[in-house]
ZADREN-735447 format. One record per residue (C-alpha): residue in one letter; x, y, z. Coordinates in Angstrom, 3 decimals, decimal comma. Example, Ala and Ser with C-alpha at 12.3 -4.5 7.8 and 13.67 -1.06 7.14 Angstrom:
+------+----------+----------+----------+
! resn !       px !       py !       pz !
+------+----------+----------+----------+
!    A !   12,300 !   -4,500 !    7,800 !
!    S !   13,670 !   -1,060 !    7,140 !
+------+----------+----------+----------+
END
This chain:
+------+----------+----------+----------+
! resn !       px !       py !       pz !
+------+----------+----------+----------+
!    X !  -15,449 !   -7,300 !    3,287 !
!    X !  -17,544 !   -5,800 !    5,513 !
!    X !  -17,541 !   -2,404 !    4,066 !
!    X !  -16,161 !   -0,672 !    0,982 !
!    X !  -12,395 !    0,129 !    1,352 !
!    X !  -11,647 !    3,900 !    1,644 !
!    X !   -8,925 !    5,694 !    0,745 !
!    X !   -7,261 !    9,394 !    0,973 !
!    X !   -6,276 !   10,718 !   -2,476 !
!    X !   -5,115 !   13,601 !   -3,624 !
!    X !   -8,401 !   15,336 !   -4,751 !
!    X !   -6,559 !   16,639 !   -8,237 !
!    X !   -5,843 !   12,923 !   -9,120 !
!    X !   -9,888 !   12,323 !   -9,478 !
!    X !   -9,521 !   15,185 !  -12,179 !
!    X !  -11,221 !   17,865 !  -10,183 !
!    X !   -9,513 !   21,578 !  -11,029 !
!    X !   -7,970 !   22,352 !   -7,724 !
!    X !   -4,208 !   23,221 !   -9,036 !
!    X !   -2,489 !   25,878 !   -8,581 !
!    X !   -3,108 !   26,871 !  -12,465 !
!    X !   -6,638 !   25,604 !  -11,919 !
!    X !   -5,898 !   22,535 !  -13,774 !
!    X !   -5,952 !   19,165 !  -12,358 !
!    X !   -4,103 !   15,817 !  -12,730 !
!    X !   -6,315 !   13,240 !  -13,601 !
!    X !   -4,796 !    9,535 !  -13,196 !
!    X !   -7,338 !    7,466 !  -15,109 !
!    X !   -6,011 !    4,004 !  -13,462 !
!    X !   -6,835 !    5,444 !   -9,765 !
!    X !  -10,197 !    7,033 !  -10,606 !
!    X !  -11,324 !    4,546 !  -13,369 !
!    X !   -9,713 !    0,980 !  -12,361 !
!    X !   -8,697 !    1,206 !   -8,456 !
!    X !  -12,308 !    3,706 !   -8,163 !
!    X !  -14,370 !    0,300 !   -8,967 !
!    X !  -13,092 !   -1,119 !   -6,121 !
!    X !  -12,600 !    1,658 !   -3,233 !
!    X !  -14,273 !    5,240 !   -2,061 !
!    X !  -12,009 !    7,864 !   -1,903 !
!    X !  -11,993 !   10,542 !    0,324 !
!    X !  -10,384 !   13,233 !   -1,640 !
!    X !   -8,080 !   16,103 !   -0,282 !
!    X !   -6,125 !   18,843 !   -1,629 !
!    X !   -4,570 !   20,482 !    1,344 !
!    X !   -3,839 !   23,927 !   -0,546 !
!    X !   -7,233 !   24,706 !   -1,364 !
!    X !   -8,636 !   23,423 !    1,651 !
!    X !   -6,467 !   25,657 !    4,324 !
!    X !   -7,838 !   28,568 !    2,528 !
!    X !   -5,708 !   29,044 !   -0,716 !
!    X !   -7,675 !   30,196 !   -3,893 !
!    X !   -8,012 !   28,374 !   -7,228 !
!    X !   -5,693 !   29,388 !   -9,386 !
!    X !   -3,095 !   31,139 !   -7,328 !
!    X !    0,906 !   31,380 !   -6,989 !
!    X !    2,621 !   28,283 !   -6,473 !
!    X !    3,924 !   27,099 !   -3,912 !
!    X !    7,824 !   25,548 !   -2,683 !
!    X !    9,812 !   24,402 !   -0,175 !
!    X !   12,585 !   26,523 !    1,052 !
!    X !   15,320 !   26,349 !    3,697 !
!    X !   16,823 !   23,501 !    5,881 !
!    X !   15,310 !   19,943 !    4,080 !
!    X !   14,623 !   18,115 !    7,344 !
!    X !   12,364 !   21,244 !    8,813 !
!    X !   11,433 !   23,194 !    5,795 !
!    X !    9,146 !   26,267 !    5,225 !
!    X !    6,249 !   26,334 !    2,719 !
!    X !    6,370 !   29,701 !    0,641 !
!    X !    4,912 !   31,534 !   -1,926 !
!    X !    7,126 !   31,298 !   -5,359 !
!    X !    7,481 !   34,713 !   -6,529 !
!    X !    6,428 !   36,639 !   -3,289 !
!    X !    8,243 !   34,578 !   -0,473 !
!    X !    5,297 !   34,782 !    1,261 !
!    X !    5,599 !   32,060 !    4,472 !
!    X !    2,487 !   30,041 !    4,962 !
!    X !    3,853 !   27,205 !    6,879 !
!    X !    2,139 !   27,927 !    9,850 !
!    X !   -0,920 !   28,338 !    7,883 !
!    X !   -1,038 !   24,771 !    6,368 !
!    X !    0,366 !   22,903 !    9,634 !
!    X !   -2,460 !   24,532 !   11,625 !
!    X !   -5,322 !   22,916 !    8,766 !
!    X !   -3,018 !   20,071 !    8,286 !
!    X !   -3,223 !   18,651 !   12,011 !
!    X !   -7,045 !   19,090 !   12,274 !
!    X !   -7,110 !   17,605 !    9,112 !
!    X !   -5,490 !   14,482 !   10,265 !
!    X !   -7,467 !   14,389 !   13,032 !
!    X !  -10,323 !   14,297 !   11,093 !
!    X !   -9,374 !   11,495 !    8,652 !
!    X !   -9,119 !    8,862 !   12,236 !
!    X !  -13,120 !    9,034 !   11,314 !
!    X !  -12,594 !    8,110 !    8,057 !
!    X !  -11,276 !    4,542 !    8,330 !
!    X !   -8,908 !    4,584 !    5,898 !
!    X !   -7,085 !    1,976 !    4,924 !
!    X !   -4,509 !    3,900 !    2,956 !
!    X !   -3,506 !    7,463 !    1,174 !
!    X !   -2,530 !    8,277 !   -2,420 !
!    X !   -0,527 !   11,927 !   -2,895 !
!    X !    0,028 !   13,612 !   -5,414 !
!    X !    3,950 !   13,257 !   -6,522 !
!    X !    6,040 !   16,612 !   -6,601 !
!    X !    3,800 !   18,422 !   -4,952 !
!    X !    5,183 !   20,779 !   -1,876 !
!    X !    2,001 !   19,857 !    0,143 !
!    X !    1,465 !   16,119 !   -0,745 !
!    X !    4,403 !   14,692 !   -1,655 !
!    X !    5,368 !   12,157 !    0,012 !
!    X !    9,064 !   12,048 !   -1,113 !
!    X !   11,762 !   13,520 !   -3,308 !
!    X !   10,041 !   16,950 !   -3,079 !
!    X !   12,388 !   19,632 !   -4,346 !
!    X !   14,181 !   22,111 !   -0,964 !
!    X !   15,386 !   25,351 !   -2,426 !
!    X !   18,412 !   26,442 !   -0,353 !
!    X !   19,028 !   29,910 !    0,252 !
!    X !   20,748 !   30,234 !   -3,357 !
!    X !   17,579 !   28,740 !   -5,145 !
!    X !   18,897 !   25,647 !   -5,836 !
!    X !   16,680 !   22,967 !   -5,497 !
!    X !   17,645 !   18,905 !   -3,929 !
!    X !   14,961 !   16,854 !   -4,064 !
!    X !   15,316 !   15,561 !   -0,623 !
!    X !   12,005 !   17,002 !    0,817 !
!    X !    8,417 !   15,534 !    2,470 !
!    X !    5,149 !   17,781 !    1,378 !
!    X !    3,933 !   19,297 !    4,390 !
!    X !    0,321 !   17,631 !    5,078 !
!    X !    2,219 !   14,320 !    3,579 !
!    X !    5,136 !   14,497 !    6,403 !
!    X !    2,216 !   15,177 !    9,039 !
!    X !   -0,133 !   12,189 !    7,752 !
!    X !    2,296 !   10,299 !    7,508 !
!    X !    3,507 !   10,561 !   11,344 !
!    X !   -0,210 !   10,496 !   12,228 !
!    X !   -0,472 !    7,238 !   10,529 !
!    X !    2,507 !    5,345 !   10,612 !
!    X !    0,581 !    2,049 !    9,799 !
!    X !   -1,434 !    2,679 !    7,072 !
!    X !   -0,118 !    1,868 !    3,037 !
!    X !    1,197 !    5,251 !    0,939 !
!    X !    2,336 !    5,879 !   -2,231 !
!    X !    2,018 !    9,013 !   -5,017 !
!    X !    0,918 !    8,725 !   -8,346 !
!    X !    3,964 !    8,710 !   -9,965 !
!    X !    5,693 !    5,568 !   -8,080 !
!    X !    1,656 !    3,799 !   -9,079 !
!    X !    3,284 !    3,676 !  -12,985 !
!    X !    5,976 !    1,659 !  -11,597 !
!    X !    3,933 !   -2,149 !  -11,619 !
!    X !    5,437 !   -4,071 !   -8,986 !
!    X !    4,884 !   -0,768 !   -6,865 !
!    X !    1,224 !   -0,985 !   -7,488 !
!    X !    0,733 !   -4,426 !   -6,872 !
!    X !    2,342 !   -4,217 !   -3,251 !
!    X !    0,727 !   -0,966 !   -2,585 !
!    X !   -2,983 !   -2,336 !   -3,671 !
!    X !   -2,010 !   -5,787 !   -1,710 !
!    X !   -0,971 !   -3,962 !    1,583 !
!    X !   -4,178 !   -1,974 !    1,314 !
!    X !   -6,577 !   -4,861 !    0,977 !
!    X !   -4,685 !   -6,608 !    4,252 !
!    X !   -5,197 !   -3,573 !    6,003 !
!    X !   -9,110 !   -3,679 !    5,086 !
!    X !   -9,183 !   -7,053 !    6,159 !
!    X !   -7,177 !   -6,349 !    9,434 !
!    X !   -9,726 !   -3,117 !   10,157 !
!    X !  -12,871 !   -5,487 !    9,617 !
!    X !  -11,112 !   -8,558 !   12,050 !
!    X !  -12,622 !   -8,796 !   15,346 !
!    X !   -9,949 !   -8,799 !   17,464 !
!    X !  -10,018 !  -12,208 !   19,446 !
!    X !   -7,362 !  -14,319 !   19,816 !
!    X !   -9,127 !  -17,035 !   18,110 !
!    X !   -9,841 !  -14,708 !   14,821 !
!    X !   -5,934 !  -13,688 !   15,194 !
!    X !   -4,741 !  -17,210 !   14,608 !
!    X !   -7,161 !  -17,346 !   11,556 !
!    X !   -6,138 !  -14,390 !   10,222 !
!    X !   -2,215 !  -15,325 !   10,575 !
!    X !   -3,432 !  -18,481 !    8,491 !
!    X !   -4,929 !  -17,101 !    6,370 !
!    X !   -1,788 !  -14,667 !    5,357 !
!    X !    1,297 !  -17,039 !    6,105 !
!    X !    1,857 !  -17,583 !    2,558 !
!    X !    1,376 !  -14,126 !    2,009 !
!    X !    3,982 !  -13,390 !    4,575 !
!    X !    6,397 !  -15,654 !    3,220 !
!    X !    6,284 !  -14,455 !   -0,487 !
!    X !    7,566 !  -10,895 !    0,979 !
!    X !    9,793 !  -11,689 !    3,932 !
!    X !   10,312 !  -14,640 !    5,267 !
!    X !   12,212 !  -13,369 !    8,158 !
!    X !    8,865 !  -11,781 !    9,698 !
!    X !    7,284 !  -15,697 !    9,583 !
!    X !    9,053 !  -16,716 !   12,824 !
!    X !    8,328 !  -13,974 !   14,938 !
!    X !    4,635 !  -13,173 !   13,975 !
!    X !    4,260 !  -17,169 !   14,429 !
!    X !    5,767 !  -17,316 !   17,521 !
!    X !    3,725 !  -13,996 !   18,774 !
!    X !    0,667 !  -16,130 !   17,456 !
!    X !    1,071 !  -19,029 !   19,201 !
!    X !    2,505 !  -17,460 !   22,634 !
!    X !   -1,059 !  -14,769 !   22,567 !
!    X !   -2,349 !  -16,007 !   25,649 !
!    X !    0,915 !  -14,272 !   27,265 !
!    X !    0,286 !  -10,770 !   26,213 !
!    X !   -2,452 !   -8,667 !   26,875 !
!    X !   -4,978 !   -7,925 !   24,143 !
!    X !   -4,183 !   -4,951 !   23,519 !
!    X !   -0,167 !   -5,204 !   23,392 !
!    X !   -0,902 !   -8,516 !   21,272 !
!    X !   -2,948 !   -6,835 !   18,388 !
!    X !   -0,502 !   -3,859 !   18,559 !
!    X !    2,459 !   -5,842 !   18,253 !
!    X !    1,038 !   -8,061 !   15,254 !
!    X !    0,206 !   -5,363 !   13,341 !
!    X !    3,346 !   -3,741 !   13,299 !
!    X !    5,416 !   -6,741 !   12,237 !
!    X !    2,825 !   -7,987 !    9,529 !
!    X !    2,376 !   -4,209 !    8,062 !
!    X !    6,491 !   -4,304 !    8,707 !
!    X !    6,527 !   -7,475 !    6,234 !
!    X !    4,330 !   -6,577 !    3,619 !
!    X !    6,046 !   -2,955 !    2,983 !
!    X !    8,945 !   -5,290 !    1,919 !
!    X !    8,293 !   -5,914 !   -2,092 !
!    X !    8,078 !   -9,523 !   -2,945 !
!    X !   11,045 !  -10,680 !   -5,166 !
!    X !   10,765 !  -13,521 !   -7,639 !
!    X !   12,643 !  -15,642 !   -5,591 !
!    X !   10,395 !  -15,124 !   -2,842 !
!    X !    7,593 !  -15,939 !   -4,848 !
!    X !    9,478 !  -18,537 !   -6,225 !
!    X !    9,885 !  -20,225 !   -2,515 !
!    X !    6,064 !  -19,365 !   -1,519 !
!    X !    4,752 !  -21,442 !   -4,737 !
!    X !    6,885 !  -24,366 !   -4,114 !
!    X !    5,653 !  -24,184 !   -0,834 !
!    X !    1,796 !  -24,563 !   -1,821 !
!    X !    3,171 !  -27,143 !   -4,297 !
!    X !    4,320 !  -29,301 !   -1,194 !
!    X !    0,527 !  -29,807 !   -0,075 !
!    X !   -0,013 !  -31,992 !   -3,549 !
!    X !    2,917 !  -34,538 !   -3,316 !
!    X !   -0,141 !  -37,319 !   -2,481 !
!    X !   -2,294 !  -35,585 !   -5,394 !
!    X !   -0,631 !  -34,501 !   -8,529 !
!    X !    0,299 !  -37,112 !  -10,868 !
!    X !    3,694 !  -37,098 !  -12,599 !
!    X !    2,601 !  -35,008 !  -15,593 !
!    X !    0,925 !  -32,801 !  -13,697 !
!    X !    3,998 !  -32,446 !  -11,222 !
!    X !    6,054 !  -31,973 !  -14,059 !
!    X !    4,387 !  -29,271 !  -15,834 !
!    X !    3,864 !  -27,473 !  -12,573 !
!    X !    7,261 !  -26,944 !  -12,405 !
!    X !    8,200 !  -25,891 !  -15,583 !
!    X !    5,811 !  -23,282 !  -15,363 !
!    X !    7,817 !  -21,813 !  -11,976 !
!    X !   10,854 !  -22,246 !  -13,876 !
!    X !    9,325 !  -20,160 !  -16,262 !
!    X !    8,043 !  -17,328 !  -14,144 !
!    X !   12,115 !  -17,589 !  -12,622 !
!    X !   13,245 !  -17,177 !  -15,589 !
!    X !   10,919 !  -13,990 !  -16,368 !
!    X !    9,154 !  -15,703 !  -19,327 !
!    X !    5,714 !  -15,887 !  -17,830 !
!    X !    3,860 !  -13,698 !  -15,246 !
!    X !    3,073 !  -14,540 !  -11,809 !
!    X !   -0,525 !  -14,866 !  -12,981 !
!    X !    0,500 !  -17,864 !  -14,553 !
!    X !    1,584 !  -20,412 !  -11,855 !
!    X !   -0,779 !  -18,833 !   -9,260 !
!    X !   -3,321 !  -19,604 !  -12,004 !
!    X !   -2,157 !  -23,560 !  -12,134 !
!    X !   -2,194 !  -23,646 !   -8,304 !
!    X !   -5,606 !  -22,228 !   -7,934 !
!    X !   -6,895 !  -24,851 !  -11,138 !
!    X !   -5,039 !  -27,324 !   -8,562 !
!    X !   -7,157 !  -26,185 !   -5,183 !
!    X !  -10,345 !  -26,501 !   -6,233 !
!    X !   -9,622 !  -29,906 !   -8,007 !
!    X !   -7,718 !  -31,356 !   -5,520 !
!    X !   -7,906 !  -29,070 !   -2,207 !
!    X !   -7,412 !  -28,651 !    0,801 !
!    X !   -9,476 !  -26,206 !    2,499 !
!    X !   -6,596 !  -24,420 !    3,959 !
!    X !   -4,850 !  -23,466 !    0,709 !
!    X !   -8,274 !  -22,335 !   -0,503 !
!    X !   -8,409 !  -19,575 !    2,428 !
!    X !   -4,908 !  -18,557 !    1,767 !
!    X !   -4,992 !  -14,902 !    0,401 !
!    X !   -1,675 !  -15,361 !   -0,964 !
!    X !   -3,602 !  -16,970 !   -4,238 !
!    X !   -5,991 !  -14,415 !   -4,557 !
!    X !   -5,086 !  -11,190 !   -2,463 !
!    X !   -7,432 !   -8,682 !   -4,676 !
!    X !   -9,457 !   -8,606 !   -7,744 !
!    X !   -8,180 !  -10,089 !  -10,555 !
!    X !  -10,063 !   -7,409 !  -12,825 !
!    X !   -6,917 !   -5,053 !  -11,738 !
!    X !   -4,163 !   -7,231 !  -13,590 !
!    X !   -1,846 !   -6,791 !  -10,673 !
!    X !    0,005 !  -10,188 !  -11,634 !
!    X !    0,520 !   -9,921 !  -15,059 !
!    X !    3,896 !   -7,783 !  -15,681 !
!    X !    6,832 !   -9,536 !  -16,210 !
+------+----------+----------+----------+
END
């Protein structure tokens, strides 16, 4: 990659004391593990639109699809406050080249879902978008979210740290024609092992490019494969993608070989083995017995290995 991969995070997740209690919420797998791998570019909206550390919390009150951001125990509105900050803020970030944003769960400012709406009774339904989150996320409609909370949750992870390594690799493309049709190579397998419905379409808006303009081409790409990977590989997906790369060694494999390959997929159907393992045997496979194209395919190795993405069951 040309660059290192930057991402927004909420700045209490790298452990700095910005809560409202002047705590924070250190997440040792996203500074410690992820942090290897990726700069952040920390916010905390509350402290940055001119809140002080520690101060009264803060909630979401009134109509869930438009709600205000108050003070707890004064009822103090400072909606206006935060969108003002919030939409420089965003603004901002299109300097940042980000290639994806993680918030802090539950929080009335950052979360990006399930945040707690107190109706006029104090009841709470946890229907409700954080207020920088909601605007971020209209700002950026493309780019790969998640909170800290939904990060425990390992298939989660994997597709969240997957999307955001695509999206580095889309940033960094130069956008010809000729480095689109590598690129949609280069990720068909990819494409396949999360929806398979998206293959026809971005393949058919590959091969038909000279039609469109450049602009309307890239545009439309990105949409459909960002579209596609948002959808979380299943097993049988997986399952159809590996017996897919399997198909390119029907001249190479011997029997035993062919044999055990299978078993193993039967395995990881089954839920006995982790992904790790067959994608393991195919890659053993690809540098023994090639080709070149299933060596470029990022669907075999679509981030570090060091973050143990494929090994939950």
């Amino acid at each position: 990659m040309e660059s290192k991969i930057k991402l927004g995070v909420s700045t209490c997740l790298l452990g700095e004391r910005v809560r409202h209690d002047g705590g924070h919420k250190l997440d040792r797998f996203i500074r410690d593990v992820l942090g290897r791998y990726v700069e952040y570019v920390p916010v905390c909206p509350e402290v940055e639109c001119g809140f002080s550390t520690p101060r009264e919390s803060l909630r979401l009150v009134g109509d869930v699809d438009s709600p205000r951001l108050m003070t707890s125990r004064t009822q103090h509105d400072v909606t206006e406050q935060m969108e003002r900050w919030a939409r420089k803020r965003v603004r901002d970030l299109e300097m940042e080249n980000l290639c994806g944003f993680i918030f802090k769960s539950n929080s009335p400012s950052s979360g990006m879902e399930r945040i707690r709406v107190y109706d006029k009774h104090g009841v709470p339904v946890k229907k409700g978008v954080g207020v920088f989150a909601r605007m971020f996320m209209e700002h950026f409609p493309l780019l790969p979210v998640e909170d800290d909370g939904r990060l425990n949750d390992l298939p989660l992870r994997e597709n969240f740290i997957e999307r955001v390594f695509a999206f580095k690799r889309w940033q960094d493309l130069k956008k010809t024609r000729g480095n689109l049709v590598r690129f949609h190579s280069e990720h068909k397998l990819l494409i396949l092992s999360h929806s398979p419905k998206h293959a026809q379409p971005l393949g058919k808006l590959v091969a038909e490019a000279k039609q469109h303009t450049p602009s309307d081409l890239y545009a439309q790409y990105q949409a459909l494969f960002t579209e596609a990977l948002r959808l979380k590989a299943t097993v049988q997906r997986h399952c159809n993608a590996l017996q897919h790369v399997m198909g390119f060694f029907k001249k190479s494999l011997s029997p035993d070989e062919k044999q055990e390959l299978l078993e193993v997929i039967d395995e990881y159907r089954a839920g006995y083995v982790p992904l790790i393992v067959p994608i393991t045997l195919l890659n053993h496979y690809v540098r023994k017995y090639g080709p070149d194209y299933l060596a470029q395919q990022y669907y075999l190795h679509p981030h570090p290995i060091e973050l143990s993405l494929r090994t939950h069951i």
